[in-house]
N, C-alpha and C positions, 0 to 999 in steps of 0.2 A: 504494500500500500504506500501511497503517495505523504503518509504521515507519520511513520515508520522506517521508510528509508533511511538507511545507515548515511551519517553524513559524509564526502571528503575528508580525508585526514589532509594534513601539509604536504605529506612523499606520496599521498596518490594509493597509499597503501590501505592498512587497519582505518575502523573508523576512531570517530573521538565522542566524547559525551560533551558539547560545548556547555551545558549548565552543571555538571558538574565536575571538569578538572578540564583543565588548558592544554595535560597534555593528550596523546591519541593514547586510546583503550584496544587494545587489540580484542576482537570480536571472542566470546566465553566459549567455550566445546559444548557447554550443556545449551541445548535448545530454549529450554525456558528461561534462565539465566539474560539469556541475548537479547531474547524476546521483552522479558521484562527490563533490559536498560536501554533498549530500543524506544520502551514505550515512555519511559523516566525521561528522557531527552525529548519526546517529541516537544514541538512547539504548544498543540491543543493540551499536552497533559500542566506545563505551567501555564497555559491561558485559564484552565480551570480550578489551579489550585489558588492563583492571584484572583479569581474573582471568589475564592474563598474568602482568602485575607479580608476583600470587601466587605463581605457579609459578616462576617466579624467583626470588625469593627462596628459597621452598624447595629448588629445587636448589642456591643457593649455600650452603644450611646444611650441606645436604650433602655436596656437594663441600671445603667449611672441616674439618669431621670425617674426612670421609676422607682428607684432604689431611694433619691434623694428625697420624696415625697411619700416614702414607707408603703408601697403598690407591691402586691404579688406579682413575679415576675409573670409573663406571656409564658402559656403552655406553647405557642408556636414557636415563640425564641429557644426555647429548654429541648425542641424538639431540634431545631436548627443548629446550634451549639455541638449537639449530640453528632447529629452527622457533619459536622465539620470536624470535630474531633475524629472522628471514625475515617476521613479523609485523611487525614497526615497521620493515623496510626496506619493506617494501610501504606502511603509512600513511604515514612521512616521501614516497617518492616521489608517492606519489598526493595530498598534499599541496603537494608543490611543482606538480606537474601540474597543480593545480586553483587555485593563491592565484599560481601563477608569480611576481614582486619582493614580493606581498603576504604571501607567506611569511614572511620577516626582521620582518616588524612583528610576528610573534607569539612572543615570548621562550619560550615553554614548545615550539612546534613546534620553534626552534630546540634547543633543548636537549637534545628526546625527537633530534635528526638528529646531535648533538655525541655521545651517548651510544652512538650507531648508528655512528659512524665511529669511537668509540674501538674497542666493539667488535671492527671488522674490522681495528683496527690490532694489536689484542691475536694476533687469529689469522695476521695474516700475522707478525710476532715468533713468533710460536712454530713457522711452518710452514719459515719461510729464514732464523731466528735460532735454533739448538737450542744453541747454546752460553747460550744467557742466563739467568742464575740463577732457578732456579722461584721464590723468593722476590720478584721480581722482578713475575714474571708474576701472581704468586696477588694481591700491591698491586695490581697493575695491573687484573685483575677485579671487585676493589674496588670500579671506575667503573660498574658494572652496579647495582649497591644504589641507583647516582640516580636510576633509574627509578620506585624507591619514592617519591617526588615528585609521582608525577604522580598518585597516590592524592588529592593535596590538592585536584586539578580535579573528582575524582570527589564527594568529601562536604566541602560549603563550612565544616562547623563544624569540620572538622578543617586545613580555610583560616584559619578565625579564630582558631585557637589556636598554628599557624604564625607567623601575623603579629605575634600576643602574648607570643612566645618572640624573636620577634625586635626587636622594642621593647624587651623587659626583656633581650637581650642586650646590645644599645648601651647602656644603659642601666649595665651592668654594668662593661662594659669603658669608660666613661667613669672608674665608680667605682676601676676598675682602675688606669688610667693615675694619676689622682689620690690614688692610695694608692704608688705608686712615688714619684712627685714628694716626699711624706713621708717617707718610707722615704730616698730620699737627702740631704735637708733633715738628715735626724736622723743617718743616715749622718756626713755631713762633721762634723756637730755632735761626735759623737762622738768622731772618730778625733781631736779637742785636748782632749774632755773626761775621756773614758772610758780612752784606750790608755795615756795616763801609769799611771793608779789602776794598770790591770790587769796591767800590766809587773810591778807591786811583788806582786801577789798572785803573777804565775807565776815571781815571784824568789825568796818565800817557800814552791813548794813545794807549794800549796796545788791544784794542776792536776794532779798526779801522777794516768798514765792517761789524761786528757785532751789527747789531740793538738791540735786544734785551738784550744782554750779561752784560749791566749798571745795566738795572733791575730784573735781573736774581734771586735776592734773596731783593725785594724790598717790598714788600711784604707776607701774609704767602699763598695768594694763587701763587703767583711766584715762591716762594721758593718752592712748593710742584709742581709744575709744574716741575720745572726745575729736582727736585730730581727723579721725572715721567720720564720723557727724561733721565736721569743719568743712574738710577736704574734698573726700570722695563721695557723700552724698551733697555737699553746699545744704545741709540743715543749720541753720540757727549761728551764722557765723561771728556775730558778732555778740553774742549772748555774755560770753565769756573774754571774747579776744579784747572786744572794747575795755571794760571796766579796769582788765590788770593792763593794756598800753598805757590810760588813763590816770592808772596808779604810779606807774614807773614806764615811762617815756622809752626808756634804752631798750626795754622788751619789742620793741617794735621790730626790732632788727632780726631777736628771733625768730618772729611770727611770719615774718619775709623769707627767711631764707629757707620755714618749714612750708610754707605755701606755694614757693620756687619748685 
């Protein structure tokens, strides 16, 4: 059949499984074997499992809404859930059936079989654990949204732009870490520069209302808290900055070169 055909390999030779490994698969001796990663590769078998994902998601939007407003879930959602689950236990088994140890080499098979066992871990919890808090359970469904994932194997420019979110997240959270290291540098700085000044403002009065504004640099995790509030959200910046410039003039210089 025209949906089944083995695709090209590179040398003309063996075929390959293009959805799952790059490199060519030489075709299996056992017939059913063939058959079944023949059928794993076609195009119609991921057009049917991604209009899975859909429907997945859709039911969990609305299972989240009706959940959020204490509604018995839809007996047709519970029936739909069921056979979509019954869908990716049938691909992960017929996958191990077919790649047997060459399974584990394919990070995203393993994953689509991690999300298939949380699954059945979710239902057996709630079939021999009925004491355990729905709040519990409803996170715990949460683990069904990973499936949206496998969308990325389906359209590769929505792979590319995966991988470019995940570049400019290390990326970020490098900048992150290096923005803490500052933040407690000026911290420590503080609490010998700053905590004298501000002692004498919240002596004179001048914090009345303000609970926290005394110990605003009493510490170096205060002090970096407060620089938090100052800095990176632009909350309430002059709450505190004003009063101790106000009180000692030469602090301004600090406040410059932690706002530089």
């Amino acid at each position: 059949m025209q949906l089944l055909r083995r695709p090209p390999s590179g040398d003309g030779g063996a075929p390959v499984s293009p959805m799952l490994t790059a490199k060519a698969t030489p075709p299996f001796t056992s017939p059913v074997r063939e058959f079944l990663r023949l059928v794993l590769a076609a195009p119609l078998t991921e057009a049917i499992v991604t209009a899975a994902i859909a429907a997945n998601v859709v039911c969990m939007i609305i299972e989240t809404d009706r959940g959020a407003v204490e509604l018995e879930p839809l007996h047709a959602l519970m029936v739909l859930n069921t056979a979509i689950l019954g869908l990716y236990t049938v691909e992960s088994v017929c996958k191990i059936f077919v790649y047997r140890a060459g399974f584990l080499r394919h990070p995203w098979d393993v994953f689509d079989l991690f999300v298939v066992c949380a699954d059945y871990a979710m239902i057996i919890l709630e079939s021999f654990l009925p004491d355990v808090p729905v709040s519990f359970l409803r996170v715990f469904r949460l683990v069904r949204l990973a499936r949206s994932a496998r969308v990325l194997r389906v359209f590769p420019e929505l792979a590319t732009m995966a991988m470019g979110l995940y570049n400019t997240m290390r990326i970020a959270i490098c900048g992150v870490v290096a923005l803490c290291g500052i933040l407690i540098v000026f911290g420590i700085m503080s609490v010998h520069i700053l905590h004298p000044i501000n002692q004498r403002v919240a002596a004179s009065g001048a914090y009345d209302g303000c609970d926290r504004c005394p110990r605003a640099f009493q510490s170096t995790w205060h002090a970096a808290l407060t620089f938090t509030q100052q800095i990176v959200t632009g909350d309430s910046w002059g709450t505190v900055t004003i009063p101790i410039i106000e009180e000692e003039p030469a602090s301004a210089l600090f406040f410059l070169v932690v706002f530089v």
